[in-house]
N, CA, C and O atoms as CSV, one atom per row, in Angstrom:
chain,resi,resn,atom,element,x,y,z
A,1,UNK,N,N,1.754,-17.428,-4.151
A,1,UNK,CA,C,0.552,-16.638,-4.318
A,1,UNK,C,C,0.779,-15.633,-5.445
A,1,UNK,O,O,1.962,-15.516,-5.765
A,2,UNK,N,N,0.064,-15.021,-5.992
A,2,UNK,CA,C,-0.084,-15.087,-7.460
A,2,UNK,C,C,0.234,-12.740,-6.676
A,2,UNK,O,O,-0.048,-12.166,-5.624
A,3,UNK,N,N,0.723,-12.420,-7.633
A,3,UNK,CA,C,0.571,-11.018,-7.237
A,3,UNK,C,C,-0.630,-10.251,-7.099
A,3,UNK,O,O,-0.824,-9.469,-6.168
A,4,UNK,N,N,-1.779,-10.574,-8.423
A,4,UNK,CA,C,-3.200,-9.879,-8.029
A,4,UNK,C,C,-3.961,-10.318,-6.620
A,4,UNK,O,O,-4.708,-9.532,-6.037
A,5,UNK,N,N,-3.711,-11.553,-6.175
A,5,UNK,CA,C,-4.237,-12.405,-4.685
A,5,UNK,C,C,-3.564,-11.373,-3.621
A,5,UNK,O,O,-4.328,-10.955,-2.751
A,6,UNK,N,N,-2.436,-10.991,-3.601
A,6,UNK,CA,C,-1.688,-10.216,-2.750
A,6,UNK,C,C,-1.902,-8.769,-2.762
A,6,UNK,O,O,-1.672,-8.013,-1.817
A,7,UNK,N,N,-2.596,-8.282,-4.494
A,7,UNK,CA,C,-3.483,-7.153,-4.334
A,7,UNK,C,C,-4.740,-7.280,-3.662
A,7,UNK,O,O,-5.148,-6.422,-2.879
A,8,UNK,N,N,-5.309,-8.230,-3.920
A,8,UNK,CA,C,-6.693,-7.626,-3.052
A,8,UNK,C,C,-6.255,-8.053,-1.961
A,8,UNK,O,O,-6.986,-7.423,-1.197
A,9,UNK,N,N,-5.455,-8.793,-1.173
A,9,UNK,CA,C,-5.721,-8.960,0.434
A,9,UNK,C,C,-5.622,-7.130,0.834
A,9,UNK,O,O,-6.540,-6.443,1.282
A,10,UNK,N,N,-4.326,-6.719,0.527
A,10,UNK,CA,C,-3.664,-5.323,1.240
A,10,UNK,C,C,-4.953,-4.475,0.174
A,10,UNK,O,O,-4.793,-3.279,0.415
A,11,UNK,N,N,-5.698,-4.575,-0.492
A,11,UNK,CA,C,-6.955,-3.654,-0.777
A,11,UNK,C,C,-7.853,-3.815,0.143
A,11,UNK,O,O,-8.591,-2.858,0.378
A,12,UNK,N,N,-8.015,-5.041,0.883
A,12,UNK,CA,C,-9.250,-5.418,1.333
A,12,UNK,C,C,-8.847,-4.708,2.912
A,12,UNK,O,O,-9.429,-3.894,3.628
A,13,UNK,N,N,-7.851,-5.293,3.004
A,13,UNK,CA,C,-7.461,-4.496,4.903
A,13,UNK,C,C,-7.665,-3.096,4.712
A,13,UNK,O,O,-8.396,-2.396,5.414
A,14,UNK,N,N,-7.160,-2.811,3.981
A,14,UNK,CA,C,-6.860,-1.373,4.333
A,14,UNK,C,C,-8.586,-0.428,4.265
A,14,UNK,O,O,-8.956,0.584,4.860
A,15,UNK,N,N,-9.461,-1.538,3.036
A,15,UNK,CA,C,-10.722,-0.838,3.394
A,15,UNK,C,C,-11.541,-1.203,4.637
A,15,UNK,O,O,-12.560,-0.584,4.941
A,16,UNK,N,N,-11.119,-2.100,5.251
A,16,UNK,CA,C,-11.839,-2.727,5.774
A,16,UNK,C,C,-11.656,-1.504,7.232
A,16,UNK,O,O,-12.605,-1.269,7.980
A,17,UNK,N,N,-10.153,-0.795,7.412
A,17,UNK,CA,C,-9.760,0.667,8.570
A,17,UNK,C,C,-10.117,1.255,7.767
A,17,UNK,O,O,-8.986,1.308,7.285
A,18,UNK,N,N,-10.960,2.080,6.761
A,18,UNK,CA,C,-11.454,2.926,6.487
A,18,UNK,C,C,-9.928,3.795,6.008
A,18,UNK,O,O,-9.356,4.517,6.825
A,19,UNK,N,N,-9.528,3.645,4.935
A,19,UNK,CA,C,-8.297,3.588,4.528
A,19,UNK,C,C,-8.754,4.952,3.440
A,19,UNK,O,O,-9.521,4.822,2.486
A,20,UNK,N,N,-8.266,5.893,3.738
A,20,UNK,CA,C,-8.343,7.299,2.445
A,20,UNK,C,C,-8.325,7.213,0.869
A,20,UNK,O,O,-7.384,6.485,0.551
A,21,UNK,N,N,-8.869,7.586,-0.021
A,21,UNK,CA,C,-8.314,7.346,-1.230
A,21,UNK,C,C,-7.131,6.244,-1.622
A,21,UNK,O,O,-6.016,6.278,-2.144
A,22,UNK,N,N,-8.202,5.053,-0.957
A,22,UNK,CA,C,-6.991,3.818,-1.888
A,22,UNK,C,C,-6.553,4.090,-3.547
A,22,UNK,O,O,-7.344,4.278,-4.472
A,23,UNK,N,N,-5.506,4.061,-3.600
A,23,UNK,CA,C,-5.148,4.314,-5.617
A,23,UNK,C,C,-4.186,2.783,-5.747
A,23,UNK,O,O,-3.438,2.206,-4.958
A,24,UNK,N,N,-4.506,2.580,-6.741
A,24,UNK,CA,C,-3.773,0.942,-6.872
A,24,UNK,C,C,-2.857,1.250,-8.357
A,24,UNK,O,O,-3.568,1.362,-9.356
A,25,UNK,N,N,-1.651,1.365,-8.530
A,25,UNK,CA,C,-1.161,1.581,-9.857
A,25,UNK,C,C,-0.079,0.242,-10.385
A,25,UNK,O,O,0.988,-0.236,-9.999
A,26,UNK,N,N,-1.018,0.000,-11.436
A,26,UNK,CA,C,0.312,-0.985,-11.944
A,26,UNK,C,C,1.226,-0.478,-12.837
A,26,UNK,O,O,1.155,0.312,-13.778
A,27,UNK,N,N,2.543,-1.446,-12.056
A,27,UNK,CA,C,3.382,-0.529,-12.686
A,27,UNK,C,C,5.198,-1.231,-13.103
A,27,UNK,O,O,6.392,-1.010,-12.897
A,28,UNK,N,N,4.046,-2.382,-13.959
A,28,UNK,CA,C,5.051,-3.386,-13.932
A,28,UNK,C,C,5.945,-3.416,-15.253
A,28,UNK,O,O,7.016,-4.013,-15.361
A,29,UNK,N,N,5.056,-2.363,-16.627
A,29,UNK,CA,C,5.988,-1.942,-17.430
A,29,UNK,C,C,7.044,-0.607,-17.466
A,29,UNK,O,O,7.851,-0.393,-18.370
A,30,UNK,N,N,6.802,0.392,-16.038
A,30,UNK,CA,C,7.434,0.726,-15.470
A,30,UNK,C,C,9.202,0.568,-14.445
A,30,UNK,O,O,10.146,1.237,-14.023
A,31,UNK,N,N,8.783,-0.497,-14.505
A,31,UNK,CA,C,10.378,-1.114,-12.924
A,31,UNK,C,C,10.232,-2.591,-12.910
A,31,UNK,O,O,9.206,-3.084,-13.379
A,32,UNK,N,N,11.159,-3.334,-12.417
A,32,UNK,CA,C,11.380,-4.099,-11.919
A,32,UNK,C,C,11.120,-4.881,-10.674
A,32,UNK,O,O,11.071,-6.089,-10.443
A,33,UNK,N,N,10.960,-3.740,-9.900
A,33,UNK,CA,C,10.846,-3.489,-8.743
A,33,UNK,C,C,9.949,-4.311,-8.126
A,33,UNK,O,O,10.271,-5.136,-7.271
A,34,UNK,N,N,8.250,-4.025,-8.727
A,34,UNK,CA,C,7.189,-4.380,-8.140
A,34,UNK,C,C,6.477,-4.478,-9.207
A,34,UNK,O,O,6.876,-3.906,-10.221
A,35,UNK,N,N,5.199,-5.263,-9.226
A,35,UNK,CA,C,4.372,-4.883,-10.183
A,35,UNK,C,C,3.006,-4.372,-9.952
A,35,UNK,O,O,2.188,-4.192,-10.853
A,36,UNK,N,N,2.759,-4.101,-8.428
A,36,UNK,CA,C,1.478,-3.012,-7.819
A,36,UNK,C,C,2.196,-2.171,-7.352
A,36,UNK,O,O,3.424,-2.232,-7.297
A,37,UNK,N,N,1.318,-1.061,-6.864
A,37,UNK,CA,C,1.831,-0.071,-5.716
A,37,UNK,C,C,0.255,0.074,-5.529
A,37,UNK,O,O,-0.641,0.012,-6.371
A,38,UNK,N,N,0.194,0.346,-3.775
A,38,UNK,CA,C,-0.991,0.592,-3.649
A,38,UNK,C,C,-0.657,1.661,-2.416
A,38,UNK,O,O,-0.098,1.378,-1.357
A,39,UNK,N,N,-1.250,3.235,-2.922
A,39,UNK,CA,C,-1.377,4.402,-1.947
A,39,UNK,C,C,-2.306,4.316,-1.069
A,39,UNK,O,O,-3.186,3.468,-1.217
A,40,UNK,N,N,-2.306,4.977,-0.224
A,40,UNK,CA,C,-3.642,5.556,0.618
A,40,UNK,C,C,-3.028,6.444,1.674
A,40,UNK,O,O,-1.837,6.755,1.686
A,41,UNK,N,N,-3.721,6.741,2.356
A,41,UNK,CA,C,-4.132,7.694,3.462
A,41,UNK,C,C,-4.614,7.461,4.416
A,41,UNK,O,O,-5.691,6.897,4.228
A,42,UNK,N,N,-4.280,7.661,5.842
A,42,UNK,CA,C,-4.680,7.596,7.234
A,42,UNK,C,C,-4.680,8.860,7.569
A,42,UNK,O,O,-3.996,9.794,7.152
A,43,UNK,N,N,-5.911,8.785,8.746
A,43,UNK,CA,C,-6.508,10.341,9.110
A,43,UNK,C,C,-5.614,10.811,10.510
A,43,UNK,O,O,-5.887,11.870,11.075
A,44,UNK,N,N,-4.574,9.953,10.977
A,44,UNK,CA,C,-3.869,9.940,12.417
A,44,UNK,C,C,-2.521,8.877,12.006
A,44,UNK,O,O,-2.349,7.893,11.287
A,45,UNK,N,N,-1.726,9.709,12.909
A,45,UNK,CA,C,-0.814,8.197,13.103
A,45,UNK,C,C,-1.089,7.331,13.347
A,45,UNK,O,O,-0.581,6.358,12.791
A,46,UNK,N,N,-2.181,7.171,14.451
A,46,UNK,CA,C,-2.663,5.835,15.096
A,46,UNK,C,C,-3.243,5.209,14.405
A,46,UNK,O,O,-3.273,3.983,14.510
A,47,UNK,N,N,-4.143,6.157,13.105
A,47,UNK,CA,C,-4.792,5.340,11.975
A,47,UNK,C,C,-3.879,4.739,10.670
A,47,UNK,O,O,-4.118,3.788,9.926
A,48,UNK,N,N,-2.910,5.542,10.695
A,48,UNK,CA,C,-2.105,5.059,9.543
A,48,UNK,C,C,-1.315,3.728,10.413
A,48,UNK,O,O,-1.123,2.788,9.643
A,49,UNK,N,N,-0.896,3.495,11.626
A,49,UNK,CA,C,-0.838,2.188,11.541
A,49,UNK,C,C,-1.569,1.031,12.714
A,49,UNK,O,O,-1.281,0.156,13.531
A,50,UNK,N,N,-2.481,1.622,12.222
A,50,UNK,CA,C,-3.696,0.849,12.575
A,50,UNK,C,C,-3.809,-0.122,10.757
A,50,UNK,O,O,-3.905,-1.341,10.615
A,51,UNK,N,N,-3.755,0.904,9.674
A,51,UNK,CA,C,-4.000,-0.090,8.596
A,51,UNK,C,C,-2.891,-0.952,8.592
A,51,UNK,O,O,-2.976,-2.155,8.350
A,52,UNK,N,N,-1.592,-0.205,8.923
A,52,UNK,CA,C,-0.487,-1.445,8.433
A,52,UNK,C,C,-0.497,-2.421,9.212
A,52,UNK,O,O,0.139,-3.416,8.865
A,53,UNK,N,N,-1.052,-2.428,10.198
A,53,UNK,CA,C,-0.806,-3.670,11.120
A,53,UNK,C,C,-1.736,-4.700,10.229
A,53,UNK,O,O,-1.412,-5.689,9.572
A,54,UNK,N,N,-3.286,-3.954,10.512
A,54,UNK,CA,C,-4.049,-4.900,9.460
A,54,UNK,C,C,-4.082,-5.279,8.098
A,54,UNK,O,O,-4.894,-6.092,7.655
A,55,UNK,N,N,-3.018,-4.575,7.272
A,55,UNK,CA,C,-2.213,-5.396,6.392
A,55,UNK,C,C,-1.539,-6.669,6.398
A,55,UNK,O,O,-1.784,-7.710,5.789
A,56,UNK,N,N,-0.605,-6.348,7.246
A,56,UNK,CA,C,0.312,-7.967,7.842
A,56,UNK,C,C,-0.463,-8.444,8.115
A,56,UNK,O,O,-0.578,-9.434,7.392
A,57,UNK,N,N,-1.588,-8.357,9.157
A,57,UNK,CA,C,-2.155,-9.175,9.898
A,57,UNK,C,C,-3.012,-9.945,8.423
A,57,UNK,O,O,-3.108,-11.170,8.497
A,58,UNK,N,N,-3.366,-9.546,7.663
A,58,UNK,CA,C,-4.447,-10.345,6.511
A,58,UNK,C,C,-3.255,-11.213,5.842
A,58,UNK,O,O,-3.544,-12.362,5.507
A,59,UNK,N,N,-1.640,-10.644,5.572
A,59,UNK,CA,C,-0.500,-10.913,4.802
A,59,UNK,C,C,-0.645,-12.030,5.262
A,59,UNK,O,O,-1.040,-12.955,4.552
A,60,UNK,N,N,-0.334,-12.191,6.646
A,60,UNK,CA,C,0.545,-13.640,7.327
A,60,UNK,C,C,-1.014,-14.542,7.388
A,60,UNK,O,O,-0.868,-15.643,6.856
A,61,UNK,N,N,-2.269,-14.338,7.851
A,61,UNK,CA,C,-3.183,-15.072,7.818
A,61,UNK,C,C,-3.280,-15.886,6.160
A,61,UNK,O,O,-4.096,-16.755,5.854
A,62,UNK,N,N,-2.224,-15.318,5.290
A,62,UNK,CA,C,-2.829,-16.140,3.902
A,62,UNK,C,C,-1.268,-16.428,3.537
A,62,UNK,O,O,-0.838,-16.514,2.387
A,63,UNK,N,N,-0.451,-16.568,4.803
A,63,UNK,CA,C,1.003,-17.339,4.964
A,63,UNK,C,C,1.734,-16.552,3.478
A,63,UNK,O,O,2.009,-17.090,2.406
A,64,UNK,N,N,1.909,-15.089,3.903
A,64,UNK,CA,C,2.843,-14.249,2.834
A,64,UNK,C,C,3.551,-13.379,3.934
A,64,UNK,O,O,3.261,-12.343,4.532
A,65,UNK,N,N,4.731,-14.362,3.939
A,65,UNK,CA,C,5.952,-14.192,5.011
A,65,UNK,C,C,6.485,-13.119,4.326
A,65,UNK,O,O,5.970,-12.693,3.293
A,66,UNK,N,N,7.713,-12.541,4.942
A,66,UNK,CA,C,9.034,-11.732,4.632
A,66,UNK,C,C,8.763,-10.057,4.446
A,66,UNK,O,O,9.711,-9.274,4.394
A,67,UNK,N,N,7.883,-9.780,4.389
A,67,UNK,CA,C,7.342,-8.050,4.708
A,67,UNK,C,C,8.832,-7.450,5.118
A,67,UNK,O,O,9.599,-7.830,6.004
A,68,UNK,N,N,8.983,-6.238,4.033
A,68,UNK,CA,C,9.719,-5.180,4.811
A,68,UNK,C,C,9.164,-3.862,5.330
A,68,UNK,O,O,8.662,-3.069,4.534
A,69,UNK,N,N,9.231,-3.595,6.618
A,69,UNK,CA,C,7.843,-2.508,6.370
A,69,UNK,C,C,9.434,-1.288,7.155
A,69,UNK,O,O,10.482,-1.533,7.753
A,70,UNK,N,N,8.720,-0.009,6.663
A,70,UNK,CA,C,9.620,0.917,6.799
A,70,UNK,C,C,9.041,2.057,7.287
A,70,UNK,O,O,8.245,2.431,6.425
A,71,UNK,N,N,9.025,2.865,8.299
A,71,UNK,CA,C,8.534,4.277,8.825
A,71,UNK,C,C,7.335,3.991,9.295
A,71,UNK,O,O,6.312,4.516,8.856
A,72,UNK,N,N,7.362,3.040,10.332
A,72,UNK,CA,C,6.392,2.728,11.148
A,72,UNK,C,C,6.642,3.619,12.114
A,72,UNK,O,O,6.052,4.690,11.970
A,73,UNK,N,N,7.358,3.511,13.092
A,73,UNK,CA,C,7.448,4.237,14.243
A,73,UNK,C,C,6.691,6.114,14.049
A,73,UNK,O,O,5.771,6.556,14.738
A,74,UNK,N,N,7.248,6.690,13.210
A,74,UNK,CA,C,6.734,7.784,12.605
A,74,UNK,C,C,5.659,7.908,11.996
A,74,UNK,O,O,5.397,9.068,11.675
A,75,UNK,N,N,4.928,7.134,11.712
A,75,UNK,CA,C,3.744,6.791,10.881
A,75,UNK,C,C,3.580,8.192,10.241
A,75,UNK,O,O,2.710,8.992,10.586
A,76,UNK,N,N,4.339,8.370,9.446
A,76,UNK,CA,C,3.650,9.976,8.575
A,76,UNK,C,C,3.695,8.964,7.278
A,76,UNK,O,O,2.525,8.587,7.210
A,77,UNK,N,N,4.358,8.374,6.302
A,77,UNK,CA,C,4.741,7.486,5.564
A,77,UNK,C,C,5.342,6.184,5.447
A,77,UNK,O,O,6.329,6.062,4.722
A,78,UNK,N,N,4.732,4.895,6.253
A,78,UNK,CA,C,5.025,3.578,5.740
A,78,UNK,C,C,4.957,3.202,4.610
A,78,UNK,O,O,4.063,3.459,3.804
A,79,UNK,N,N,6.436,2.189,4.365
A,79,UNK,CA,C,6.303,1.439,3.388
A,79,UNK,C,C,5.891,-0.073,3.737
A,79,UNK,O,O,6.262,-0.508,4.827
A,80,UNK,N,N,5.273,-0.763,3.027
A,80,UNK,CA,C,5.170,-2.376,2.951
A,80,UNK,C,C,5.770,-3.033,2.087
A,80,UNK,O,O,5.063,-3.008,1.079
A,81,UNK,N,N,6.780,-3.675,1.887
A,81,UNK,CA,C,7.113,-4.733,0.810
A,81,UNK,C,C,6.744,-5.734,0.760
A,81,UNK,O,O,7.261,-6.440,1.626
A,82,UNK,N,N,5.920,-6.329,0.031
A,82,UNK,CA,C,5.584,-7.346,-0.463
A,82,UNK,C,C,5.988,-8.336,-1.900
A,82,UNK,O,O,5.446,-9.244,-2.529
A,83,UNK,N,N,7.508,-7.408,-1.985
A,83,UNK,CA,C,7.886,-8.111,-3.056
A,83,UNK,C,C,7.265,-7.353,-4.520
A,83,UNK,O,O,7.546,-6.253,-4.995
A,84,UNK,N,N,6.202,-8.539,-5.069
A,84,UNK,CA,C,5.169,-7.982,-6.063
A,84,UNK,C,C,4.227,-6.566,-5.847
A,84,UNK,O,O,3.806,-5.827,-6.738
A,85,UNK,N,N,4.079,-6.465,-4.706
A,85,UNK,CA,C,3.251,-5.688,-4.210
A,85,UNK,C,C,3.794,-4.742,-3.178
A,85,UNK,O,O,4.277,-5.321,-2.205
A,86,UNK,N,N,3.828,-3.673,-3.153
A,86,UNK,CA,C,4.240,-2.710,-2.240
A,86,UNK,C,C,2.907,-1.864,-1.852
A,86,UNK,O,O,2.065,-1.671,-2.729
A,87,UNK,N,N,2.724,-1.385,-0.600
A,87,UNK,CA,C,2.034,-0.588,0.220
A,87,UNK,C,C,2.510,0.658,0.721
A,87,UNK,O,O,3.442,0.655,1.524
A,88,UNK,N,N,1.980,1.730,0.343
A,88,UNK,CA,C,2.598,2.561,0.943
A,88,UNK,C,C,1.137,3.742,1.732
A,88,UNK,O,O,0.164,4.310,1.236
A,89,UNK,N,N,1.518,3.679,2.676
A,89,UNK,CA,C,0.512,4.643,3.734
A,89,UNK,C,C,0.887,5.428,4.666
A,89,UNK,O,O,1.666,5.304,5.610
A,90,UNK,N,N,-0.212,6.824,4.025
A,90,UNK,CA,C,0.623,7.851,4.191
A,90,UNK,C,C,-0.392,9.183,4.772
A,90,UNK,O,O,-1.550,9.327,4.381
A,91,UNK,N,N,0.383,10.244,5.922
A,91,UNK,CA,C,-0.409,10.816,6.452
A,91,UNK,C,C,-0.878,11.812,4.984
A,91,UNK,O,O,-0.096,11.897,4.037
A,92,UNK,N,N,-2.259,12.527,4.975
A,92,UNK,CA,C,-2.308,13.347,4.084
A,92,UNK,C,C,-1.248,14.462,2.992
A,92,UNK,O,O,-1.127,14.394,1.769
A,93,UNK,N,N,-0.691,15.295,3.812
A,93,UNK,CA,C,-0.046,16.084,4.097
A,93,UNK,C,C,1.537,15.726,2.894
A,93,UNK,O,O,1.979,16.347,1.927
A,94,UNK,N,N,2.047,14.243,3.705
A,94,UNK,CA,C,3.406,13.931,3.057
A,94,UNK,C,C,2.709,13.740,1.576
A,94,UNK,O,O,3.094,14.084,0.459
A,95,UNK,N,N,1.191,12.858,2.149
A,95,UNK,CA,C,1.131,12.245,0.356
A,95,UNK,C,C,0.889,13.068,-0.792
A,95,UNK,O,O,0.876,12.532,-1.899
A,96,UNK,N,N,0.664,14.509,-0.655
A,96,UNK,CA,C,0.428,15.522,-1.242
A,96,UNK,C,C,1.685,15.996,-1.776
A,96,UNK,O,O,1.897,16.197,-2.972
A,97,UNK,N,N,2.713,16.207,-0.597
A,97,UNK,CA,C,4.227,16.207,-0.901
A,97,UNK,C,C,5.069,15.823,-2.051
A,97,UNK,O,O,5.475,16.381,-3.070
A,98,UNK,N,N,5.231,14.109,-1.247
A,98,UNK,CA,C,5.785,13.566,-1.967
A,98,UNK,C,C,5.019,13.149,-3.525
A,98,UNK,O,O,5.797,12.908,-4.448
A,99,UNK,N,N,3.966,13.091,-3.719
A,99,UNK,CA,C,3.468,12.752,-5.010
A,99,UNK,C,C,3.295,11.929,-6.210
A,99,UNK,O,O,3.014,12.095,-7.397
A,100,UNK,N,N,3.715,10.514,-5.026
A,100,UNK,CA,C,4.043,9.506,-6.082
A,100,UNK,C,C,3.071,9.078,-7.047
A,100,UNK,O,O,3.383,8.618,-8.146
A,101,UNK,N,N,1.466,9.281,-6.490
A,101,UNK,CA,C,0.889,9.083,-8.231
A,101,UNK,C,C,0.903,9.481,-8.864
A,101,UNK,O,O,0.446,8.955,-9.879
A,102,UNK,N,N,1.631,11.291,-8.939
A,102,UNK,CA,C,2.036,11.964,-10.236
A,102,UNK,C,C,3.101,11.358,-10.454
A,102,UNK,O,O,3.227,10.798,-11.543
A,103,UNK,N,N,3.918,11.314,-9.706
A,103,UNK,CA,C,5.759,10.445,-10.233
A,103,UNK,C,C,5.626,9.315,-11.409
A,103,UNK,O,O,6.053,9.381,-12.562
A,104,UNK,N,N,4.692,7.947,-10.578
A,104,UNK,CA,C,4.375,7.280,-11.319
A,104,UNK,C,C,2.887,7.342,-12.555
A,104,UNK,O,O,2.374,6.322,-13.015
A,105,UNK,N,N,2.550,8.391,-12.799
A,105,UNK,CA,C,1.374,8.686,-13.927
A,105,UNK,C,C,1.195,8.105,-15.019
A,105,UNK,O,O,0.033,8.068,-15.423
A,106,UNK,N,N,1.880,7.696,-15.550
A,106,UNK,CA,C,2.364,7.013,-16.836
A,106,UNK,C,C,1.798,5.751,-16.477
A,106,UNK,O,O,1.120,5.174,-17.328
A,107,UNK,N,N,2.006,5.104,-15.089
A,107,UNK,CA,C,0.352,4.164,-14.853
A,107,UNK,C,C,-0.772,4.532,-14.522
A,107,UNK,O,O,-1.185,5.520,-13.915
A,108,UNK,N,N,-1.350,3.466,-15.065
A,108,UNK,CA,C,-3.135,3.294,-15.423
A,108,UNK,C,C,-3.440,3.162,-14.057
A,108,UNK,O,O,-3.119,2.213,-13.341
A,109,UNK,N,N,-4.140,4.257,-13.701
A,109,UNK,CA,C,-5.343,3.622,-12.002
A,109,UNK,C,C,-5.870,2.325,-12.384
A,109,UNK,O,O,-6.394,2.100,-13.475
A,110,UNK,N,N,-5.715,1.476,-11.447
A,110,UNK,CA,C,-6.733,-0.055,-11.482
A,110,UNK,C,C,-7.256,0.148,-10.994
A,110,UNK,O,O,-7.099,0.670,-9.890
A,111,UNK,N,N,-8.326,-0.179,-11.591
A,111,UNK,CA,C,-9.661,-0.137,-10.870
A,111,UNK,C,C,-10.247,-1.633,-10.323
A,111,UNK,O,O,-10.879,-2.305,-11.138
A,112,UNK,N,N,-10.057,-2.128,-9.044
A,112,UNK,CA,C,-10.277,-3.351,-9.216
A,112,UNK,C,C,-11.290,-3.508,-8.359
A,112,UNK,O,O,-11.312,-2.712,-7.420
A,113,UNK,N,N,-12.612,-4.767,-8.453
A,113,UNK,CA,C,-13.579,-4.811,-7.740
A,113,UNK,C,C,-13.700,-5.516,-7.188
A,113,UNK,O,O,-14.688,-5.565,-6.456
């Protein structure tokens, strides 16, 4: 599956829980790493993984095995790995904190429809 296909599924779940300021940054002349990152925001723990579940849950329905997901139990900041695509969802508060769309700024917001 192609990396933009794997962007909109984890765009589409996460709007679909009413997911905070989705920001989608590519950031593939940046790292190695990944070539999306996609932020957002949950209004509760229960809401922040309420989206990640319905992440996987859209992931594996379009058979995109191997997810590493990280700081679930705590739900203040999950990660998702998806390889190409990483997820990260996050209570308000940390995402203000930590600040990774200033970190990463130097990417372009996608705007994708």
């Amino acid at each position: 599956m192609e990396s933009e296909e794997k962007l909109q599924i984890v765009q589409d779940a996460m709007e679909e829980l009413k997911a905070v300021d989705v920001q989608v940054l590519h950031v593939t002349d940046q790292t190695t790493v990944t070539d999306y990152m996609v932020v957002c925001s949950g209004t509760s723990n229960i809401h922040i993984r309420a989206i990640v579940d319905r992440v996987i849950e859209r992931m594996k329905e379009h058979d995109v095995k191997g997810v590493r997901r990280e700081g679930y139990n705590e739900a203040r900041w999950v990660l998702l790995d998806f390889g190409d695509v990483v997820a990260h969802v996050f209570d308000p508060e940390d995402r203000q904190f930590y600040g990774l769309e200033e970190f990463w700024k130097k990417s372009e917001p996608l705007v994708v429809a």
